[in-house]
MDAnalysis code that builds the backbone (N, CA, C; Angstrom):
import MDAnalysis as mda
import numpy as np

u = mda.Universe.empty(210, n_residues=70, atom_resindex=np.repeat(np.arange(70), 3), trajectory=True)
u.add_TopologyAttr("name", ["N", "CA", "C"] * 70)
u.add_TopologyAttr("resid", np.arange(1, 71))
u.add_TopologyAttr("resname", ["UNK", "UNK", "UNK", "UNK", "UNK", "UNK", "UNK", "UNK", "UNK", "UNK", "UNK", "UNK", "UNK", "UNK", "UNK", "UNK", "UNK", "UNK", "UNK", "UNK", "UNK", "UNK", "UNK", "UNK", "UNK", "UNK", "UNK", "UNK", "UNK", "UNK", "UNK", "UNK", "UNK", "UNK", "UNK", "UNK", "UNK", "UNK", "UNK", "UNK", "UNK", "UNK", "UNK", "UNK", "UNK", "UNK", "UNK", "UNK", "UNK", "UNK", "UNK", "UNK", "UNK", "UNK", "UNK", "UNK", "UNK", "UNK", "UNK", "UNK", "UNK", "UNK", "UNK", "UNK", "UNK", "UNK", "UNK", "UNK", "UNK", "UNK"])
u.atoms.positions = np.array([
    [36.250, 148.606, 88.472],
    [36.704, 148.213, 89.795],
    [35.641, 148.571, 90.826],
    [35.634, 148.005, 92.238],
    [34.791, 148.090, 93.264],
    [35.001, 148.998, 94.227],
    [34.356, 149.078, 95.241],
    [35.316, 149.763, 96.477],
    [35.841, 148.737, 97.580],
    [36.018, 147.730, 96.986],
    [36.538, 146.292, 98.069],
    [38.267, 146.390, 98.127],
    [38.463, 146.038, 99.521],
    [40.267, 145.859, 99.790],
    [40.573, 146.305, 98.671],
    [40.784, 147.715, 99.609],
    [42.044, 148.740, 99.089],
    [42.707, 149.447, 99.984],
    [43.848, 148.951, 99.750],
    [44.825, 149.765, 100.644],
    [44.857, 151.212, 101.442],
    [44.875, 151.434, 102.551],
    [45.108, 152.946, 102.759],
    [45.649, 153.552, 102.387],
    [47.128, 153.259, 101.498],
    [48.374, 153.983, 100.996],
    [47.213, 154.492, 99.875],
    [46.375, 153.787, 98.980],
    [45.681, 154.222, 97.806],
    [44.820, 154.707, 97.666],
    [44.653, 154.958, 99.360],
    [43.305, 156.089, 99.177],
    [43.587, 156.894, 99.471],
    [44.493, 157.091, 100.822],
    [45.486, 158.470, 100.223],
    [46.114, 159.122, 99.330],
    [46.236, 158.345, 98.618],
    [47.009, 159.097, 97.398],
    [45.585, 159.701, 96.421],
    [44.911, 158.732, 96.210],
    [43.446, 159.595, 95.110],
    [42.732, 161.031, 96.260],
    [42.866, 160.584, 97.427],
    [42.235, 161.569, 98.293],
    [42.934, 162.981, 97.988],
    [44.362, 162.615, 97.924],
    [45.338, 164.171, 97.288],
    [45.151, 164.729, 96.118],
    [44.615, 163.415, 95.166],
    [44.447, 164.271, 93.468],
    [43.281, 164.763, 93.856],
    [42.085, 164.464, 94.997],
    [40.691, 165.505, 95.028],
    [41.590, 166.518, 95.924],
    [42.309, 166.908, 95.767],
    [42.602, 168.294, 96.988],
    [43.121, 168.117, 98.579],
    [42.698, 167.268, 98.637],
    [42.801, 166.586, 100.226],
    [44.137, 166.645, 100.916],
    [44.879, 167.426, 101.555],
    [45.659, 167.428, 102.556],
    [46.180, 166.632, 103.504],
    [46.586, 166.188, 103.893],
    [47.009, 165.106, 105.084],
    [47.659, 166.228, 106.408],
    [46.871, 166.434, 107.481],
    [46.958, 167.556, 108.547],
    [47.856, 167.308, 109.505],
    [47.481, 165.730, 109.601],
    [47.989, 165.429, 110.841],
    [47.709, 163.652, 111.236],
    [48.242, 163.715, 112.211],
    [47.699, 161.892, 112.433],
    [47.755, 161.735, 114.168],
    [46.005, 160.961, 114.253],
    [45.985, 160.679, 115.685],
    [45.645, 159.188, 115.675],
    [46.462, 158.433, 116.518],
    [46.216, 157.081, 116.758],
    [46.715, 156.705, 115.011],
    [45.697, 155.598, 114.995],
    [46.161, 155.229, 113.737],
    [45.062, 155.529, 112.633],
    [44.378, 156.976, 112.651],
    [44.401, 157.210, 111.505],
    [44.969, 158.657, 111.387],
    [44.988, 158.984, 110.031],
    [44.800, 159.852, 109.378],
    [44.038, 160.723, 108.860],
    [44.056, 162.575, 109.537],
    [43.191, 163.559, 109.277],
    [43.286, 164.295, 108.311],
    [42.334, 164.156, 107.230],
    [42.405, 165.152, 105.963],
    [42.052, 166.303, 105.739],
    [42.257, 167.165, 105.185],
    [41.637, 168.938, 105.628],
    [41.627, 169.108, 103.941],
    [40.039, 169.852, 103.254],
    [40.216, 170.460, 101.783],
    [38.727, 171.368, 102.411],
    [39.278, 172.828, 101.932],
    [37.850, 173.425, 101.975],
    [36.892, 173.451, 103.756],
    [37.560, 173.037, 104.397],
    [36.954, 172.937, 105.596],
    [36.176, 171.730, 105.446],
    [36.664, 170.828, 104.794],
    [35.984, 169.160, 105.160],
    [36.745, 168.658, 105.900],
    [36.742, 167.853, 106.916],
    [37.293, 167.257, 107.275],
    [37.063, 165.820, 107.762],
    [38.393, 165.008, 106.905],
    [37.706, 163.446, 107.017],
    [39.039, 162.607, 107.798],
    [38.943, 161.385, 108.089],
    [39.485, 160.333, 108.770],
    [39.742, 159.270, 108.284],
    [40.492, 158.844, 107.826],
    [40.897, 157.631, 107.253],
    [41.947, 156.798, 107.830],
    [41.087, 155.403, 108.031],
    [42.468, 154.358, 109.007],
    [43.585, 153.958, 108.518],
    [44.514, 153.888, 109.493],
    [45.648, 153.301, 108.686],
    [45.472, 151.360, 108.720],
    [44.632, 151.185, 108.590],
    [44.725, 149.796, 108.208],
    [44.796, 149.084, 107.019],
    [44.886, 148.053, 106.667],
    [44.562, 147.680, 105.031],
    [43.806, 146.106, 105.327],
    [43.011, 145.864, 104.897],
    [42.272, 146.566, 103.675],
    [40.748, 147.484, 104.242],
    [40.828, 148.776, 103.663],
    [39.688, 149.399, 103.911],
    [38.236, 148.743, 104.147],
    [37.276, 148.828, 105.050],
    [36.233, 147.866, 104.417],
    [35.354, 148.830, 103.483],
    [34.613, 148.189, 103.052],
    [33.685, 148.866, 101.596],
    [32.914, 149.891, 102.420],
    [32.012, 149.392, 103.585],
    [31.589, 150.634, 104.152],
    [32.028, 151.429, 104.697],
    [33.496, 150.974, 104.983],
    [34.005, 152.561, 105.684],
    [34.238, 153.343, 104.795],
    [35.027, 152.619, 103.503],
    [35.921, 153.634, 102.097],
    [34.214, 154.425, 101.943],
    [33.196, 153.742, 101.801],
    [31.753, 154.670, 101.101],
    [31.406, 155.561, 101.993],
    [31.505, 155.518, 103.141],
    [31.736, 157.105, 104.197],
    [32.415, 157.910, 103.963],
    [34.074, 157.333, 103.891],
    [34.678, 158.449, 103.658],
    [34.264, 159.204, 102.330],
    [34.181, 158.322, 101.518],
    [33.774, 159.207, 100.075],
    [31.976, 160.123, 100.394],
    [31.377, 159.716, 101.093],
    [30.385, 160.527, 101.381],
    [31.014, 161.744, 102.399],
    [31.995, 161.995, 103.253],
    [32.158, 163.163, 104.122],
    [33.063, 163.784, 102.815],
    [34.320, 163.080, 101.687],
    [34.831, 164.113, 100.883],
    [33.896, 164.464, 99.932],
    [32.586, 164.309, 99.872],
    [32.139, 164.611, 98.968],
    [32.305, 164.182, 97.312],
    [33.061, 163.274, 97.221],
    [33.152, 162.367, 96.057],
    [32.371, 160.908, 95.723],
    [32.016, 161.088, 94.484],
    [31.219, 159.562, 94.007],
    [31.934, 159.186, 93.839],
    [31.418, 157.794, 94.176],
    [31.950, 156.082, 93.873],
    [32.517, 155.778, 92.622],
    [31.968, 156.646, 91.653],
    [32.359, 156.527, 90.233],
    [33.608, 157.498, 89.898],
    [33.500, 158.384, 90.631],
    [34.854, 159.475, 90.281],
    [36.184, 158.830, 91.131],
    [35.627, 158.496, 92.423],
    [36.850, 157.805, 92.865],
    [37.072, 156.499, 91.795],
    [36.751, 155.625, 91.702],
    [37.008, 154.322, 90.803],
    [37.763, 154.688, 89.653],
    [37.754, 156.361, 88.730],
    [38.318, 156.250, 87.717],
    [39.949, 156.347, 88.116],
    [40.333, 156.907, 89.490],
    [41.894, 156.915, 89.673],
    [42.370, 155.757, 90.218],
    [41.498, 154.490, 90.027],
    [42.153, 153.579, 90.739],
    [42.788, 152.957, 89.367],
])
């Protein structure tokens, strides 16, 4: 699989199997807290590819580790 249109519901949810917290919510996204990272994710759907590859660059996860929980 790619990192193309994917839902926010589904990246929240893999963002929780890496540890990731859900803190709080301003506007329409969503603030994640693990370890003192802290990332942002929109509530829109469908993610675009470069935003989902940011966020996975601020949690500190590869493209390949995320892809295996999809």
């Amino acid at each position: 699989m790619s990192l193309y249109n994917h839902d926010w519901r589904k990246v929240i949810k893999i963002l929780k199997k890496f540890g990731f917290d859900v803190t709080r919510q301003r506007g329409s996204h969503l603030i994640l807290k693990k370890d003192g990272k802290i990332i942002s994710v929109p509530r829109h759907s469908p993610i675009a590819m470069p935003t989902l590859r940011s966020i996975l660059i601020q949690a500190g996860i590869s493209e390949n580790d995320f892809v295996k929980f999809l």
